[in-house]
N, C-alpha and C positions, 0 to 999 in steps of 0.2 A: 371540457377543460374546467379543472376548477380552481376557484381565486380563492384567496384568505382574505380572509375578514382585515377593511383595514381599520388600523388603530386611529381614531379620532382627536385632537385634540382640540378642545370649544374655549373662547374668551370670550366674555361679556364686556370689556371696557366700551366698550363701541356698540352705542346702546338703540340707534334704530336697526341693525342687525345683528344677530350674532357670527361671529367670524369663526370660523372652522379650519384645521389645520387635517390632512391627512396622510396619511405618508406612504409613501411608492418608491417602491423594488423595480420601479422601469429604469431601464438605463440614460444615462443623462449625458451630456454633451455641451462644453461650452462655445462650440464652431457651427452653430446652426445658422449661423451667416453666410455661411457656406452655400447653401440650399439656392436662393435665388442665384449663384453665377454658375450652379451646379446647370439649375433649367435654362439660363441662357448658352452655356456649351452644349445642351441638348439641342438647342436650336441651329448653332451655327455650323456643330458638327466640330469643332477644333481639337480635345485629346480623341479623340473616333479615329479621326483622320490623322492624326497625331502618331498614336498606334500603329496604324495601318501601314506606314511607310517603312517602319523599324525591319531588319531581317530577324526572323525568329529562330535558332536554328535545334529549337527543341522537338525531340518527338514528343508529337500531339496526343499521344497516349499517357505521354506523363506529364501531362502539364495540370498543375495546380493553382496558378495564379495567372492569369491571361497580360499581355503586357499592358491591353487597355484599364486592365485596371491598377495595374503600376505607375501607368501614366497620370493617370485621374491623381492615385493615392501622391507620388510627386508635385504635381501640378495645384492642387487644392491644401497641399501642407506649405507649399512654400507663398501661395496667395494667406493665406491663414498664421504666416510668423515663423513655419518651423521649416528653418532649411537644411537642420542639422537634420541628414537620416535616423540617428539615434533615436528622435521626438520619433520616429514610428513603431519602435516597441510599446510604445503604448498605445498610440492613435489606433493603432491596427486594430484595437479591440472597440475602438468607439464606434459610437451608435450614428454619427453623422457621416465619418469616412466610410463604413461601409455601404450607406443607402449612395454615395456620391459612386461607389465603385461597383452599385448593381449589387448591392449583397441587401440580406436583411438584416435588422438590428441584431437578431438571436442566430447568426450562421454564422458560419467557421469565421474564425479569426483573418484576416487579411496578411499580406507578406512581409516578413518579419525584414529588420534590416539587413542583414546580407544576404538576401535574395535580392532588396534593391539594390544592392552593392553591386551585384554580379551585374543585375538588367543593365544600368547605367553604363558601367564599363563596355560591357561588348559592342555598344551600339558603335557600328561603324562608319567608313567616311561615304560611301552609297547610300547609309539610312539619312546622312546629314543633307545630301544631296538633295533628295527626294522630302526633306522636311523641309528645307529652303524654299519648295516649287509649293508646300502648304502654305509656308505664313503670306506667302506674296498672293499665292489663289484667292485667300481669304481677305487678302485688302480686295482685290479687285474686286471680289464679289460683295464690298461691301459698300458701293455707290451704286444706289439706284440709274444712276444716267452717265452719260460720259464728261469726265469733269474738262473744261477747257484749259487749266493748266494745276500742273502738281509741283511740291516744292517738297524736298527731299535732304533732310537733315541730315549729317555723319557726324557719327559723338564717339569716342573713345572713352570709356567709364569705368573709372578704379574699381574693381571690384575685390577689398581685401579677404582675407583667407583667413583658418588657423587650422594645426593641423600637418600634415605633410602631405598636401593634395599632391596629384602630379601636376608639370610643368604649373608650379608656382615659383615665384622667381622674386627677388627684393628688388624693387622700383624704389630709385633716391629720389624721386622727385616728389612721391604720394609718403613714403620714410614709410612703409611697410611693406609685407607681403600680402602678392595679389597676383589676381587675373587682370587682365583690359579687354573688356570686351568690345568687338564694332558694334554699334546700335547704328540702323539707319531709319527715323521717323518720319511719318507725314504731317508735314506743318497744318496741312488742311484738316486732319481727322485726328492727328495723334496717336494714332497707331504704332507700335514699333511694326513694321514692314519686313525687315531682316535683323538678325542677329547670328554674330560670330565669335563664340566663345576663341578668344589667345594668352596665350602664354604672358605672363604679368612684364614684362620687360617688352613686348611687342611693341614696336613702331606704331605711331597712333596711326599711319594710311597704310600699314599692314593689309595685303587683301582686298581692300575697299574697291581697289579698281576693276576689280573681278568682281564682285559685289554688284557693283555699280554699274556694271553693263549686263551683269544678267538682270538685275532690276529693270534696268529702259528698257530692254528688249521684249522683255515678257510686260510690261505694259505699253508699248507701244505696239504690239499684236493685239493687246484690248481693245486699245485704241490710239489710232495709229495716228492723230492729228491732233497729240494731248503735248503740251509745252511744258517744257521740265527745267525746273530750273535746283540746283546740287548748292549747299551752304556747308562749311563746314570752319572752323578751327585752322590756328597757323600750321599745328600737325599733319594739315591736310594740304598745304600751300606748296605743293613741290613736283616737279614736270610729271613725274607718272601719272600725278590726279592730272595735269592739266594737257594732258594729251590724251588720253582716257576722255575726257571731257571734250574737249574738241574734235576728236573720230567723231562720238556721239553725236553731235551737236546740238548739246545742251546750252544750258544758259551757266554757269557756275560762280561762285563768292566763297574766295577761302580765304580765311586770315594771314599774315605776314609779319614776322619777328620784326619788333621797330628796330631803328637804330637812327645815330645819331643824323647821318649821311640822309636817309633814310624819309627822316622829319623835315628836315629843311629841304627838301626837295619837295617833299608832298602837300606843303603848308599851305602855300596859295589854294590848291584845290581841295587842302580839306576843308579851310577856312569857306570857300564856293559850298561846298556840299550840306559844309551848316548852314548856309546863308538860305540854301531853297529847301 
């Protein structure tokens, strides 16, 4: 292999050494921040198994871009600032997305965006399924020992749009267009546990109760003598959560639209509850 000679550039203001300038045709990259959560997913295994759950329904004959590295190239552009697909007509070409996607810096280009267009769309309600049974595997597996009690957050989180995504929808209360997605965290680890991409008008306890019991079920087969206790928002304060919750028999704290009735009735005991 042969290099060219590269061109030098010397300064002497800096006079216990001289300072040297040379200049390189390597490719460059301003996401090499990337690299350390690139080797910690190698560790834990999460776009792998990420991947792995999706249906693929391409012949393997003609497949040019694998979905785990779709996943990867999604996954590390939206850790990285760029959630707009479009930011991958260029990425595609950089020298950090492809070492992240198993490619080398000098190998073919990466998938351009509507190839991601396509992947993201077709992924269906069976791959969603089976992506749920990941992110919950991967909290579990991620306490060394069995914790004595878990506390289990539900957030509903504006998430605005632009564009004509599907089901986005104008929410008066956020005065934009958006998604809401369920987030459900662990207070103990901070984990997001589950997430459920809805439709921007969705009821904030949308789903959550189906959520919410497959969550306790598949950790109380971890571990079957762990104390749960469910928090969540007034959006969450209404019989489906608290029957949901009581089958289970969890411990639960959902918030409550005040009112005036409301206040005067709870005062003595709220007044108690600041007092200890």
């Amino acid at each position: 292999m042969n290099r060219q000679p590269a061109t030098l550039f010397a300064f002497d203001f800096f006079q216990p050494l001289p300072i040297q300038i040379e200049v390189s045709v390597a490719p460059l990259t301003s996401d090499a921040g990337l690299l350390p959560l690139r080797q910690f997913d190698q560790r834990i295994g999460l776009t792998r198994q990420f991947a792995a759950v999706l249906d693929d329904p391409r012949h393997p004959n003609l497949i040019e871009h694998s979905f785990t590295e779709m996943v990867r190239m999604r996954v590390f552009g939206i850790l990285a600032g760029y959630e707009d697909q479009n930011d991958h007509d260029t990425l595609r070409t950089d020298a950090v997305f492809k070492l992240i996607a198993d490619r080398s810096p000098i190998d073919t280009d990466l998938a351009s965006q509507p190839t991601l267009s396509r992947f993201e769309n077709q992924v269906n309600i069976a791959s969603l399924k089976r992506l749920r049974k990941v992110f919950v595997d991967q909290f579990i597996a991620s306490f060394a020992e069995s914790p004595l009690s878990l506390t289990f957050d539900l957030d509903a989180v504006d998430d605005p749009i632009y564009g004509s995504q599907q089901l986005t929808l104008f929410h008066a209360f956020y005065e934009q267009y958006q998604y809401l997605p369920l987030v459900i965290t662990s207070a103990e680890t901070e984990q997001v546990v589950m997430v459920s991409l809805r439709h921007g008008t969705a009821a904030a306890s949308l789903g959550a109760d189906d959520d919410l019991e497959y969550l306790v079920r598949r950790v109380r087969e971890a571990w079957p003598n762990v104390r749960i206790h469910v928090r969540g928002d007034g959006g969450f304060g209404n019989p489906t959560m608290y029957e949901v919750c009581e089958r289970l028999e969890i411990v639960y704290t959902f918030g409550l639209s005040t009112n005036a009735v409301l206040q005067r009735t709870s005062e003595e005991l709220l007044a108690e509850a600041v007092a200890l």
